[in-house]
PAZAPA-4460 file (N, C-alpha, C; in steps of 0.05 Angstrom, whole numbers, plus 32768, in hexadecimal, padded with zeros to 4 digits):
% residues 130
    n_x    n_y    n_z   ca_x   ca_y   ca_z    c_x    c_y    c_z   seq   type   mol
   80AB   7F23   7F89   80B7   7F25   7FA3   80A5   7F34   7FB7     1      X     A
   80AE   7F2C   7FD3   80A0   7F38   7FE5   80BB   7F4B   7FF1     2      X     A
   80AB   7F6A   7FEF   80B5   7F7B   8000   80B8   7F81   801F     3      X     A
   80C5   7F73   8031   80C3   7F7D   8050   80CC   7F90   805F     4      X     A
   80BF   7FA2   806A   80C9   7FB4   8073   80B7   7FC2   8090     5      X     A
   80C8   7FCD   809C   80B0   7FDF   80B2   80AA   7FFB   80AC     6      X     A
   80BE   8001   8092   80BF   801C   808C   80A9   801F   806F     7      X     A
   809F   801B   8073   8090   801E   8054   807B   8037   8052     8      X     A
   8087   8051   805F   807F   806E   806C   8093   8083   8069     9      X     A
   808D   809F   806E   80A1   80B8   806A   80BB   80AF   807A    10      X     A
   80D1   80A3   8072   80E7   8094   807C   80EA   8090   805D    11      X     A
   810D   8093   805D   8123   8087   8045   811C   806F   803A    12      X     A
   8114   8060   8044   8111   803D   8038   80EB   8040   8027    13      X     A
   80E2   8055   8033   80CC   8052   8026   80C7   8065   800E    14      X     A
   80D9   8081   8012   80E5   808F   7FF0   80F3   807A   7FE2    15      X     A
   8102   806B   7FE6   810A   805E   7FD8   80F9   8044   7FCF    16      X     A
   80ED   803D   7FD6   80D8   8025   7FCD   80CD   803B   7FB1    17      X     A
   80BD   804D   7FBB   80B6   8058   7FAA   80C8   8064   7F8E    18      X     A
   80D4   806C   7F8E   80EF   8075   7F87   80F3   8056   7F73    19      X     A
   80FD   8047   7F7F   810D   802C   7F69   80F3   8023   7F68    20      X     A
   80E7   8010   7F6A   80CB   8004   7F6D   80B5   800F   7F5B    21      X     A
   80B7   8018   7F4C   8098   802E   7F43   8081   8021   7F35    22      X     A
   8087   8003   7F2A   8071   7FF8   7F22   806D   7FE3   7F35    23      X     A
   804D   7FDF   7F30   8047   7FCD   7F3E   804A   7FB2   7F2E    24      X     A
   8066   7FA9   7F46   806E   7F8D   7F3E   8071   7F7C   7F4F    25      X     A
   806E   7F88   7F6F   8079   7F79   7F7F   8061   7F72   7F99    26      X     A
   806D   7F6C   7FB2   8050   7F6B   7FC1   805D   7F7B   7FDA    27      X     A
   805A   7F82   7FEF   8067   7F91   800E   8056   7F8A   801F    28      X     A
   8068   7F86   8038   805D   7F79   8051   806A   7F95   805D    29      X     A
   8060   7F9D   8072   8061   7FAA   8089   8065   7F9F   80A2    30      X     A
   807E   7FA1   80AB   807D   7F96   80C4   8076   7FAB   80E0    31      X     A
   806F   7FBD   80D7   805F   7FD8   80EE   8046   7FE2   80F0    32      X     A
   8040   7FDC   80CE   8029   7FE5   80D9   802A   8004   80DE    33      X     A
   8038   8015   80D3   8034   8031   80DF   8035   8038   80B6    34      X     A
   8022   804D   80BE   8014   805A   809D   8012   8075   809F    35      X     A
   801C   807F   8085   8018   80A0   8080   800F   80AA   8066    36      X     A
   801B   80BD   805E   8010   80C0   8043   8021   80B1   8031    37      X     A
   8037   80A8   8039   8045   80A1   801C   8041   8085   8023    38      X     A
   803A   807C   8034   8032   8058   8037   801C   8053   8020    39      X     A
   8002   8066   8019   7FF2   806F   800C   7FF7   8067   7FF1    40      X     A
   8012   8079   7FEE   801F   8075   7FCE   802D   8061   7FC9    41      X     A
   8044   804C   7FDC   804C   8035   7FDF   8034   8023   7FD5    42      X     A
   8013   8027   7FE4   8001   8017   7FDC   7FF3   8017   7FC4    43      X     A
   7FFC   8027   7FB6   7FF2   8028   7FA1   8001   801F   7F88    44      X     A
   801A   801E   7F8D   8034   8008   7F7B   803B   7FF3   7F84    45      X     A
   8029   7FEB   7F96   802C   7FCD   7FA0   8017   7FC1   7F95    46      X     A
   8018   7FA4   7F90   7FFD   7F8F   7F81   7FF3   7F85   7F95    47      X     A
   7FFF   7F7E   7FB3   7FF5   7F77   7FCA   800A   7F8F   7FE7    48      X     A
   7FFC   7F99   7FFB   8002   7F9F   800F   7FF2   7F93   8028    49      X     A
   8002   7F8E   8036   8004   7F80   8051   8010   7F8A   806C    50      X     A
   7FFD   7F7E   8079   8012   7F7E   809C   8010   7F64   80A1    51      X     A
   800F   7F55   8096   800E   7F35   80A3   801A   7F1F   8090    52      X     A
   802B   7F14   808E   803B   7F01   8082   8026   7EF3   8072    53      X     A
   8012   7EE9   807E   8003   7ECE   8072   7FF2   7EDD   8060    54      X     A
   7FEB   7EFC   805F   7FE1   7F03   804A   7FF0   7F09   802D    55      X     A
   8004   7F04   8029   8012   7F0A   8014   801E   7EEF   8007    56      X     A
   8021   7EEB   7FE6   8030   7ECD   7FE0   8040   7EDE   7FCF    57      X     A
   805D   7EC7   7FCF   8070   7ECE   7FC1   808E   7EBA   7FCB    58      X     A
   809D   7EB7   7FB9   80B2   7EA6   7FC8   80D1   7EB2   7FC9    59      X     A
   80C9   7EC6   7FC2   80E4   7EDC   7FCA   80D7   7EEF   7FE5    60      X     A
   80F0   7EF0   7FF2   80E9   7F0F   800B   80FD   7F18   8008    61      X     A
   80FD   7F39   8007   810E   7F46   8000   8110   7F5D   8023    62      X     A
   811E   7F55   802F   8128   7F62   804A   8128   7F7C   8040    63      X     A
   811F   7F94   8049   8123   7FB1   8041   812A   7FBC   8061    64      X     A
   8135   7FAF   8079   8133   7FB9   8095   8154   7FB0   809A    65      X     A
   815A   7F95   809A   8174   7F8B   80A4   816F   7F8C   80B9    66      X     A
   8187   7F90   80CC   8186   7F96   80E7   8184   7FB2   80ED    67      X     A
   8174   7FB6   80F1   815D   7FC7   80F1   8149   7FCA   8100    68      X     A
   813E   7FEA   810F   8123   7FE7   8121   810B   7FDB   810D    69      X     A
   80FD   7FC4   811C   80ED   7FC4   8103   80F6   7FA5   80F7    70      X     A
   8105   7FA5   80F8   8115   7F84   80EE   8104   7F6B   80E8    71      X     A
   8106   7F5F   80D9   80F7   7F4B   80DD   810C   7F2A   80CE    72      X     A
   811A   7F2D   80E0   8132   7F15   80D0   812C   7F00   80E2    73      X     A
   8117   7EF7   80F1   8109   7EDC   80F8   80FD   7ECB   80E1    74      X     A
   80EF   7EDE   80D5   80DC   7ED7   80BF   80F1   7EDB   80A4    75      X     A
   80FB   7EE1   80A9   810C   7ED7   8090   8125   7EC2   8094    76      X     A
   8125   7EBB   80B0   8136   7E98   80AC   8124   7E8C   80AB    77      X     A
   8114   7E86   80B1   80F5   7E72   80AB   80E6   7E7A   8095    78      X     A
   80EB   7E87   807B   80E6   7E86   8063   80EF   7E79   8057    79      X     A
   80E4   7E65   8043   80EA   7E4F   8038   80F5   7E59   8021    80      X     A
   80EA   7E69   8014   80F8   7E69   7FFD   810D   7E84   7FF9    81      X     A
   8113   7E91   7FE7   812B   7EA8   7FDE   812F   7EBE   7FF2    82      X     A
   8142   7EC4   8009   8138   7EDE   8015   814B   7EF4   800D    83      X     A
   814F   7F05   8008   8160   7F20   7FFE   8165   7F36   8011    84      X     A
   8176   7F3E   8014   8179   7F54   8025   8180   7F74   8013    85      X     A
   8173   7F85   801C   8178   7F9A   800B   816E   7FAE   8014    86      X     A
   817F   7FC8   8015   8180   7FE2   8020   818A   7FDA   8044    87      X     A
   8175   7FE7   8057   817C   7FD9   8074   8194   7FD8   8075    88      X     A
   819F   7FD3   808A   81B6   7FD0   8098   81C8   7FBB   8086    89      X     A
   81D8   7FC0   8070   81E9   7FAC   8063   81F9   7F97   8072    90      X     A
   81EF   7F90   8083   8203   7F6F   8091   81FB   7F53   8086    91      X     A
   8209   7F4F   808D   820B   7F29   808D   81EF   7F21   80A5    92      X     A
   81DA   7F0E   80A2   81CC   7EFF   80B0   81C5   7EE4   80A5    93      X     A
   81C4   7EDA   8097   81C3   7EC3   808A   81AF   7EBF   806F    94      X     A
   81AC   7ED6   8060   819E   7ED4   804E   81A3   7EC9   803B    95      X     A
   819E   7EC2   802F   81A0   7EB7   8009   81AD   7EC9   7FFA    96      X     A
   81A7   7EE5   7FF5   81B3   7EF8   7FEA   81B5   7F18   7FF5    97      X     A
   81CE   7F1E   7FF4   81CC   7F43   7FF9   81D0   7F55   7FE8    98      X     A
   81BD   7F68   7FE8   81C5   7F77   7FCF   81CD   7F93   7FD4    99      X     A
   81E5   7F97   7FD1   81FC   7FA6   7FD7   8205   7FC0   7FC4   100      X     A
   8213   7FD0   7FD2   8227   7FE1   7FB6   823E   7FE6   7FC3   101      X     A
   8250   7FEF   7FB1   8270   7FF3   7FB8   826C   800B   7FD3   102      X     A
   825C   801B   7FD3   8260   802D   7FE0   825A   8021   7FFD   103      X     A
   8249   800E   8007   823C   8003   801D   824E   7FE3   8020   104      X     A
   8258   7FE4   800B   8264   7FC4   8010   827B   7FC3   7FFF   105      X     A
   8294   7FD0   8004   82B4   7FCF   7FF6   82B5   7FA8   7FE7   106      X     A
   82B6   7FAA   7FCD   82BD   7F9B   7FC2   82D5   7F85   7FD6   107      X     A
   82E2   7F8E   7FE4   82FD   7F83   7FF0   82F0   7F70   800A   108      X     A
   82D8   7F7E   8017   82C1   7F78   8031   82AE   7F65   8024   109      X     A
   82A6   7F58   800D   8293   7F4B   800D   828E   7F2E   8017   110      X     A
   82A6   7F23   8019   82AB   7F0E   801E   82A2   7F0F   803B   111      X     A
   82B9   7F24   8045   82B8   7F24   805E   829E   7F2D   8073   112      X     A
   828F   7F36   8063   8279   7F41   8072   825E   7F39   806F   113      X     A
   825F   7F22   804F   8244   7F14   804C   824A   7EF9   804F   114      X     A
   825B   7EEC   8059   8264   7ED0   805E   8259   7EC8   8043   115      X     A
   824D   7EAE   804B   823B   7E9F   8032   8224   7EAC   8026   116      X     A
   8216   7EBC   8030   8205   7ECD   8014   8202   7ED8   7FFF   117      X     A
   81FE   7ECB   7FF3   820D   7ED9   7FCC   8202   7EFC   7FCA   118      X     A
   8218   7F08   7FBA   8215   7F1A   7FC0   820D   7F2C   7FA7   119      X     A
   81FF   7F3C   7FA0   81F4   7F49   7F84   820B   7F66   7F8C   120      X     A
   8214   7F6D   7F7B   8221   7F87   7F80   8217   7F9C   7F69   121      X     A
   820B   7FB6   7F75   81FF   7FC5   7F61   820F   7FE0   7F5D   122      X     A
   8206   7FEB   7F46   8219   8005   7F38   8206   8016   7F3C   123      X     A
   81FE   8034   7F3D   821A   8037   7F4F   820D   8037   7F66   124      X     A
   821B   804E   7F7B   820E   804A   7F96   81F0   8050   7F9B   125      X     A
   81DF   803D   7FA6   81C8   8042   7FA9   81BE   8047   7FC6   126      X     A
   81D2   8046   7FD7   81CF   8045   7FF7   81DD   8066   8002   127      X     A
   81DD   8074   8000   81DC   8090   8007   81ED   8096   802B   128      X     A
   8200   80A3   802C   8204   80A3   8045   81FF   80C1   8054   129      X     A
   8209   80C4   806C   81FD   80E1   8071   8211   80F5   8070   130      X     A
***
């Protein structure tokens, strides 16, 4: 899978890449372009890093932004193949799959809030509130 994100830097979405993510298995795109020290360490558990779509292959994208500064959900309706949504802003946009927990997404709301996107539901809470 391909990782997308704008956060892939000292920001929550990019401890947590690191954090769940720790081997290199996957590839990350950058949609900012902004780097620090922990983008550094992101790059170094990634097998490919990117700022440009056409440099990376893979037929999963895994949304790490949602609706989100930073967003990039153009390029993921015009992805042909698997797109995922996960962490980012938990809504409905038209993806293939969201990956969710009870604490961000009430068992009772899933229907209601991912229309047609099948939905992965994970144990336990992995989305943190403030």
């Amino acid at each position: 899978p391909v990782l997308v994100s704008s956060d892939f830097r000292r920001h929550p979405v990019g401890r947590v890449v690191v954090e769940l993510f720790g081997e290199p298995l996957y590839s990350c795109l950058s949609t900012s372009g902004v780097e620090d020290d922990l983008t550094d360490e992101i790059k170094v558990l990634c097998n490919e890093f990117s700022t440009e779509r056409g440099g990376l292959s893979g037929s999963v994208l895994v949304d790490l932004n949602g609706h989100t500064q930073g967003g990039a959900e153009k390029m993921f309706h015009e992805f042909p193949g698997v797109s995922v949504g996960f962490l980012g802003m938990p809504v409905t946009y038209g993806l293939d799959y969201m990956i969710v927990d009870r604490g961000t997404t009430p068992v009772v709301t899933v229907k209601e809030r991912h229309g047609d996107e099948k939905v992965a539901m994970v144990c336990p809470v992995y989305l943190g509130g403030d």
